[in-house]
Structure formats: C-alpha cells, structure tokens
C-alpha positions in Angstrom: -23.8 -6.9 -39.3 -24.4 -7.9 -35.6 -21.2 -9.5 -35.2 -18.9 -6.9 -37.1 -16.3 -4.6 -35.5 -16.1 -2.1 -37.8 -14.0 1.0 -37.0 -14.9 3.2 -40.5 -16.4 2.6 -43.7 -13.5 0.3 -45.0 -14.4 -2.5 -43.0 -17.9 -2.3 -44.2 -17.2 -2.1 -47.9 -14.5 -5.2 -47.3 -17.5 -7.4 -46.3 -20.4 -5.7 -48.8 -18.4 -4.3 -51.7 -21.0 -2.6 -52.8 -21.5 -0.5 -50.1 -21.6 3.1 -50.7 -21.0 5.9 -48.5 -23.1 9.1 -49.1 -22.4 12.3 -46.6 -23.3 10.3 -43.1 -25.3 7.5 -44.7 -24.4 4.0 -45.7 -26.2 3.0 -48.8 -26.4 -1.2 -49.3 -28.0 -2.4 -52.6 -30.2 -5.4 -51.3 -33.1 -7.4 -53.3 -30.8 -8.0 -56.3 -30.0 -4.5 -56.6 -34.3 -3.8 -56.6 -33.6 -1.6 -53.4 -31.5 0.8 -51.2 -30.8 0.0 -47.3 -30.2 3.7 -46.1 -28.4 3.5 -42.7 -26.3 5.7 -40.2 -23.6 3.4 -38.7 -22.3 5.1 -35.3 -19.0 2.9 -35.2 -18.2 3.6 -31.7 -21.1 2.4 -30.3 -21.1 -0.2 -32.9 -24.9 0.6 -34.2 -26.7 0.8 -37.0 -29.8 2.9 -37.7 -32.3 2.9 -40.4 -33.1 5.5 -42.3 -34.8 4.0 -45.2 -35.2 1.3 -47.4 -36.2 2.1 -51.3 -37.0 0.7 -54.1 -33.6 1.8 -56.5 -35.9 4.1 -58.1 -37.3 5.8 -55.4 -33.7 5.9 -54.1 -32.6 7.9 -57.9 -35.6 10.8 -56.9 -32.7 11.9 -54.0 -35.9 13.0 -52.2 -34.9 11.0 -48.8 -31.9 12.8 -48.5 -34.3 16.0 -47.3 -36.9 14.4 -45.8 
C-alpha cells in the first residue's frame, strides 16, 4: 500500500482482488480469509486509515459499521 497511487477503488481491487468496498470503507480479507482489515482510503491525500480489524465473524455481526 505505501507505494500505490491509487485514484478510486479500481486500482485497489486490481492489486487485492478481493477487496470490497462497503459505503466509505474498504474491506480486505487478511489471515487466510480468518479476518477483516476495515479502512477509509482518502485517495487524494493518498492515506489510509484503520477502522478495524476482525475476526470474519465478528466482521458478519455488522456491529462495527455503528460503532
């Protein structure tokens, strides 16, 4: 990620196909699939924030999208 230039979420899911964009966040399976990376990417600044990482089933409860 540090040396990307991405512009939108089609560069991203070129380089990790199974990206997956939900409302602002960025969702990358990591661990085997075992957990979610939840990020904002602010692509002008060229920046990635954490939001959380989860295990794939905490990820399923949906409760991080209102916490």
């Amino acid at each position: 990620m540090k040396a990307a230039k991405w512009k939108h979420f089609a560069n991203v899911k070129k380089v990790f196909g199974s990206a997956d964009q939900v409302g602002k966040y960025t969702v990358f399976n990591i661990g085997g699939n075992k957990y979610r990376l939840i990020t904002v990417i602010n692509y002008k600044w060229q920046v990635a924030y954490v939001r959380a990482i989860l295990t794939h089933a905490d990820y399923d409860q949906d409760k991080w999208k209102t916490s």
